[in-house]
C-alpha positions as CSV (number, residue, x, y, z in Angstrom):
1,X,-16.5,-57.4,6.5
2,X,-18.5,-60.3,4.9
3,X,-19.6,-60.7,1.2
4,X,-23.0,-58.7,0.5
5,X,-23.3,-61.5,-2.1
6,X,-25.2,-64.5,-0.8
7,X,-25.2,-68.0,-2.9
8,X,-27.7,-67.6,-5.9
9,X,-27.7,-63.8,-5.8
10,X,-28.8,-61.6,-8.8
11,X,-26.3,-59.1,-8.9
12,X,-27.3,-56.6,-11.3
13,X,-24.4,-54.4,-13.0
14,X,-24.9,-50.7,-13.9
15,X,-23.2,-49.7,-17.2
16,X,-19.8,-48.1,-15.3
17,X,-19.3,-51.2,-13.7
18,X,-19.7,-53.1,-16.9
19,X,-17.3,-50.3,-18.6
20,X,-14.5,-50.6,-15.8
21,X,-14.6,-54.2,-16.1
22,X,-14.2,-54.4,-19.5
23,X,-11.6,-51.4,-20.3
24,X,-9.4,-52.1,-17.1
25,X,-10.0,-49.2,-15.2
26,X,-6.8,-49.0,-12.7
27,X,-9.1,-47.1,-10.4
28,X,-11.5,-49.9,-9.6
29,X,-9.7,-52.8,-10.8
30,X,-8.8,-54.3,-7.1
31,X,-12.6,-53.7,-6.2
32,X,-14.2,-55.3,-9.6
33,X,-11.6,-58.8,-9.6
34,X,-12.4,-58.8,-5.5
35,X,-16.2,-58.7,-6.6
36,X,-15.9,-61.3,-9.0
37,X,-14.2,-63.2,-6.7
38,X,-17.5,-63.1,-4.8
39,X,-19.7,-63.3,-7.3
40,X,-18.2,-66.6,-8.6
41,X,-18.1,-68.1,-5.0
42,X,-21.7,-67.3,-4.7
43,X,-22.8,-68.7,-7.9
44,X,-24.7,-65.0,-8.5
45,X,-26.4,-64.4,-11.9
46,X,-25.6,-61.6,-13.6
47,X,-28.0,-59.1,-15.2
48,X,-27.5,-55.8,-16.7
49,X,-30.6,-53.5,-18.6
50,X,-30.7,-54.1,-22.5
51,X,-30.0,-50.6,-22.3
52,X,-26.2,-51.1,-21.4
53,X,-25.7,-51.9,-25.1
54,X,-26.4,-48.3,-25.9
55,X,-24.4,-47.3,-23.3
56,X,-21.3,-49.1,-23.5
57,X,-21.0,-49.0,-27.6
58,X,-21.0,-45.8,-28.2
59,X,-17.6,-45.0,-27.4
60,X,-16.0,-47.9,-29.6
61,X,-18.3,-47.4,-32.3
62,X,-17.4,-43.3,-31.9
63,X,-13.8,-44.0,-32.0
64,X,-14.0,-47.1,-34.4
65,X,-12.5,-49.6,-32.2
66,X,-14.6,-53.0,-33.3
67,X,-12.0,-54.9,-31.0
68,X,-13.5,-53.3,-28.2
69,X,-17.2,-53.4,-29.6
70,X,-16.8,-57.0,-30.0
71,X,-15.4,-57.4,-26.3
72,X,-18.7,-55.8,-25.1
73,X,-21.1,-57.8,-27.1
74,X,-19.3,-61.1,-26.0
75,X,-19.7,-59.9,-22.7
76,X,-23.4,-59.3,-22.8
77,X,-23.9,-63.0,-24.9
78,X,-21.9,-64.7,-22.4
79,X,-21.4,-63.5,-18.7
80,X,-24.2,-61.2,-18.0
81,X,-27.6,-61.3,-18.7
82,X,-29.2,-58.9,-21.0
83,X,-33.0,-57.8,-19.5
84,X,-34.9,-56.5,-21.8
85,X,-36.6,-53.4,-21.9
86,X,-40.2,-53.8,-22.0
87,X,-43.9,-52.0,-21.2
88,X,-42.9,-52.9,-17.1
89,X,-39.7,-51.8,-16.9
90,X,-40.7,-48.4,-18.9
91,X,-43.4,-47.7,-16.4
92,X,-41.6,-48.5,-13.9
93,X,-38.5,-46.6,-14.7
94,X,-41.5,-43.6,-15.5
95,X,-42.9,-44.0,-11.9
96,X,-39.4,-43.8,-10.2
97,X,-38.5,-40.5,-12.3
98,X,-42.0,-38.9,-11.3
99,X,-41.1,-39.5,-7.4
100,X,-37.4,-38.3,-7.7
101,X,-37.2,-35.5,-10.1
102,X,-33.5,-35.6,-10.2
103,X,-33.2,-39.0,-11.3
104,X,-32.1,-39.6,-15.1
105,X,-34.0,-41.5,-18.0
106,X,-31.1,-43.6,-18.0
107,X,-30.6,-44.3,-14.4
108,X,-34.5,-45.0,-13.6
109,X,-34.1,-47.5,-16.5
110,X,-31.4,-49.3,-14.3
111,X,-33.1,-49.1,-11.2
112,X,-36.4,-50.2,-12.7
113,X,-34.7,-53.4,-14.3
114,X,-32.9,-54.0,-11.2
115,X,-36.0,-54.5,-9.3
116,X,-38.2,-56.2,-11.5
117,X,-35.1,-58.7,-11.8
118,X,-35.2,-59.2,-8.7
119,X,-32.0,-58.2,-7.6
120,X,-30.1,-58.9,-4.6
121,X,-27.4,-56.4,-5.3
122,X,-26.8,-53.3,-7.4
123,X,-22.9,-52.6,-8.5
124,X,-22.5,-49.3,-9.7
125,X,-19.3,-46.6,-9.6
126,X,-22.1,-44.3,-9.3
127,X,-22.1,-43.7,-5.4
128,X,-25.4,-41.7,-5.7
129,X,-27.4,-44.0,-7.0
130,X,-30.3,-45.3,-4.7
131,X,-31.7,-48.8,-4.7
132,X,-34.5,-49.9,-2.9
133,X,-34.3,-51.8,0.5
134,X,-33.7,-54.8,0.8
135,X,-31.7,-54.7,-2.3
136,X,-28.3,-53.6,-1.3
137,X,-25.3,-51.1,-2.9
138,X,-22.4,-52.5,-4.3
139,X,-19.9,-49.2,-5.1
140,X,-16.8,-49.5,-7.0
């Protein structure tokens, strides 16, 4: 099976994915060095939803571990690139919820950043999670 990741992608990575990458997650850890793998061959940019600062700090912030914190916000200054969350991406994210009732706030923020980024590919552990076509799934 070929890469899903074409030179000069946007791969855009959904808050698990950024979490397994960054705690080791033995589950996925074959699948997310294999998909960087790619992703450096193909010279992708990475992009995540300003949102996955929320996301991922809670849990070191919770369990005061400002190692882990730290990791995270490197992460987000260095490697992938933060979107923000603006008017678009809010209606956007507002619009996908109204036309798929079971779709979460947090998940239509994803998806609505996603597209507006332009993405190529979606990573997510989250193998429910819809994109629209052409972008393609990347599970974990």
């Amino acid at each position: 099976m070929g890469s899903i990741i074409r030179p000069g992608a946007t791969v855009y990575l959904d808050t698990n994915a950024i979490i397994y990458l960054t705690e080791g997650n033995p589950d996925f850890k074959a699948r997310i060095e294999g998909l960087f793998v790619e992703i450096e061959q193909a010279g992708a940019r990475l992009v995540t939803s300003e949102l996955t600062y929320t996301e991922v700090l809670v849990v070191p912030f919770r369990i005061g571990n400002e190692e882990l914190a730290a990791a995270y916000e490197r992460l987000l200054d260095v490697l992938i690139e933060p979107i923000p969350l603006g008017r678009q991406e809010l209606f956007l994210a507002a619009k996908l919820r109204a036309n798929t009732p079971k779709l979460r706030t947090p998940d239509s923020l994803h998806r609505a950043t996603a597209i507006l980024a332009g993405s190529d590919v979606f990573v997510s552990g989250d193998a429910g999670i819809e994109v629209p076509v052409p972008m393609q799934k990347y599970i974990l």
